[in-house]
matplotlib code that plots the C-alpha trace (Angstrom):
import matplotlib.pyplot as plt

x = [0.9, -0.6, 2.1, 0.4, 1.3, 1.1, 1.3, 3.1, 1.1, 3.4, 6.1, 6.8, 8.9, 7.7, 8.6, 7.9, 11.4, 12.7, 13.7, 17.0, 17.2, 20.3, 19.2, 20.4, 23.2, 22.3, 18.7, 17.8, 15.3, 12.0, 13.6, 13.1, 16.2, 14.5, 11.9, 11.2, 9.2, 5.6, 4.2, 0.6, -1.0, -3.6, -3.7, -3.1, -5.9, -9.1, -11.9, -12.9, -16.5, -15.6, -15.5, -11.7, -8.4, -7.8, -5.7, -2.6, -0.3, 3.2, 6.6, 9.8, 13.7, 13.9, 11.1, 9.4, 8.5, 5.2, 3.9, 6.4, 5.1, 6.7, 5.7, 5.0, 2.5, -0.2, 0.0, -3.4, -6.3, -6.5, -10.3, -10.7, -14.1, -14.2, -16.7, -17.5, -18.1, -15.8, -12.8, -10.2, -6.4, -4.4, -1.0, 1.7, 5.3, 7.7, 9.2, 12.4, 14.9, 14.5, 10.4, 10.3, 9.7, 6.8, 4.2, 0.5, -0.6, 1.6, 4.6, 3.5, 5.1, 8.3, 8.2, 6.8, 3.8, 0.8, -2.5, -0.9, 2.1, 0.0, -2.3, 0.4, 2.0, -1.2, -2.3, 1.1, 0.6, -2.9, -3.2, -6.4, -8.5, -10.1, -9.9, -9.5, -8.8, -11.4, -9.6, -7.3, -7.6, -5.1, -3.2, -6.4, -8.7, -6.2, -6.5, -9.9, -10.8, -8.1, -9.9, -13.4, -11.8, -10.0, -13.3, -15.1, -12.2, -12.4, -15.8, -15.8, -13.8, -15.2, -12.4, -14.3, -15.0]
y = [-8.1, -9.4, -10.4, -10.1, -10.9, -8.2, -9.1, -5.7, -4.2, -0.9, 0.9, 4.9, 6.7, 8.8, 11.7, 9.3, 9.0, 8.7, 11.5, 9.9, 7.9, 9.9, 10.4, 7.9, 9.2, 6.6, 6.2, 2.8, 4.1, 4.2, 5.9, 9.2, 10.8, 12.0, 8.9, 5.3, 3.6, 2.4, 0.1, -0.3, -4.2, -6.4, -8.6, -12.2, -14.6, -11.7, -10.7, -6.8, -5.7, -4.6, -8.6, -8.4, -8.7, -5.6, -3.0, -2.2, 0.4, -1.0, 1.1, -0.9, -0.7, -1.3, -1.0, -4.1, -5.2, -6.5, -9.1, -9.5, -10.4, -8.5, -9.8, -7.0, -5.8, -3.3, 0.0, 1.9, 2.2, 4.9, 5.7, 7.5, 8.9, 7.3, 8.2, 4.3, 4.9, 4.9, 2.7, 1.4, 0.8, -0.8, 1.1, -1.5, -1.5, -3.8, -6.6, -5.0, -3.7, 0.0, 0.0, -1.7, 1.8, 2.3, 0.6, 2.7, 6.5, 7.9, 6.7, 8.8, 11.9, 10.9, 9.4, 11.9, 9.0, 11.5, 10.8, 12.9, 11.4, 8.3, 10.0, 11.5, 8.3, 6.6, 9.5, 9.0, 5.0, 5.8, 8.7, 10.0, 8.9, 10.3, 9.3, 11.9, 11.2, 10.9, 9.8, 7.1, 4.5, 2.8, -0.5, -2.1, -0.7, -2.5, -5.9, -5.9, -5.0, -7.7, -10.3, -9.7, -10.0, -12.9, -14.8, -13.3, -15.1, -18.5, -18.0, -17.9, -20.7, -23.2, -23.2, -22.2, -24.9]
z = [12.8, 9.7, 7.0, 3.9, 0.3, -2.3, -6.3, -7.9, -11.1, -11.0, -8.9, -8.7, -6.9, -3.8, -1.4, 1.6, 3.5, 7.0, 9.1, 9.7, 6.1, 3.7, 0.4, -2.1, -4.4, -7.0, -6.8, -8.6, -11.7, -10.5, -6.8, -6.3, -4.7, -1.6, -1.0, -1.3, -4.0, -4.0, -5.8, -6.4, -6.9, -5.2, -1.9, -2.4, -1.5, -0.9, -2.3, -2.1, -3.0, -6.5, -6.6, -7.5, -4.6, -2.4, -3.6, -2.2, -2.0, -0.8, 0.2, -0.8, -0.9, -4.4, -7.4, -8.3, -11.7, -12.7, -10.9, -8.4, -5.2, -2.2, 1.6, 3.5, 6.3, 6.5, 8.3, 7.5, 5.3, 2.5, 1.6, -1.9, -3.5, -6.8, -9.9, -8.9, -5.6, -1.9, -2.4, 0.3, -0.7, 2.2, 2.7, 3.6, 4.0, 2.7, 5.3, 5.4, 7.9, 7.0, 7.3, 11.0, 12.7, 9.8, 11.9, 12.3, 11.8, 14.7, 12.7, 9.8, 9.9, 10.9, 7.7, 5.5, 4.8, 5.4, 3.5, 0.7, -0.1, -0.4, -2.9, -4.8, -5.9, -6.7, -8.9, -10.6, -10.8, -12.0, -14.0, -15.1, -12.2, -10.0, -6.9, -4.0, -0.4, 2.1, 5.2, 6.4, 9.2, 11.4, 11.1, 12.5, 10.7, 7.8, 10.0, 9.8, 6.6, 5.1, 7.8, 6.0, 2.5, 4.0, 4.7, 1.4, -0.5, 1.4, 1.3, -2.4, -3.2, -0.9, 1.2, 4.3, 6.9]

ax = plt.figure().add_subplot(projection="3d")
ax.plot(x, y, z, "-o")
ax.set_aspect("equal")
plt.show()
């Protein structure tokens, strides 16, 4: 699995939760009682076609505050229809003890993380655009697209051999 690091621009709470997770009694502030926050920010070290670091949608114990970088590891690819054109956020998870079940698509209903709940919190982390939800991939479909941005980054900087 790819361990990735993930720069934080925002955090909002979500509705995506483990079956077997208790709600929190005191939610920390941006933690919705019945879900884990996400924080939305860019992929350390790539370069995506807009020219600019991958976007990244992360699920974490705790909100992050701006520019916080949180290790974590992708689970699937989110592809939005933008006024731009197609985008691709990867969805990760946090490298923590409660996200270690949260691994590819066929863990997603068990934890409420459907294409949907996804979308919800990045229209809430991004208000006003426009993006809508075209389909997701799976965790390798992830791999692969942070590979290429990988290589574009290397590539970019001359660090390529």
């Amino acid at each position: 699995m790819t361990r990735i690091a993930v720069t934080v621009e925002a955090t909002v709470a979500s509705g995506i939760r483990d079956d077997e997770t208790e709600p929190l009694v005191d939610p920390p502030p941006a933690h919705g009682k019945d879900g884990w926050p996400v924080g939305y920010g860019r992929v350390r070290d790539t370069l995506g076609e807009d020219g600019g670091p991958l976007r990244a949608l992360v699920l974490m114990c705790e909100p992050a505050v701006p520019r916080d970088e949180v290790k974590a590891w992708p689970v699937a690819v989110l592809h939005l229809a933008a006024p731009d054109g197609p985008v691709d956020e990867v969805l990760c998870v946090a490298e923590a003890a409660p996200f270690t079940g949260l691994l590819d698509l066929a863990d997603f209903p068990r934890w409420h993380a459907q294409p949907e709940a996804w979308a919800q919190a990045l229209a809430r982390l991004a208000p006003g655009s426009a993006c809508q939800v075209e389909g997701i991939g799976p965790a390798l479909e992830a791999g692969e697209l942070l590979e290429t941005a990988r290589h574009a980054y290397l590539q970019l900087t001359g660090c390529l051999e």
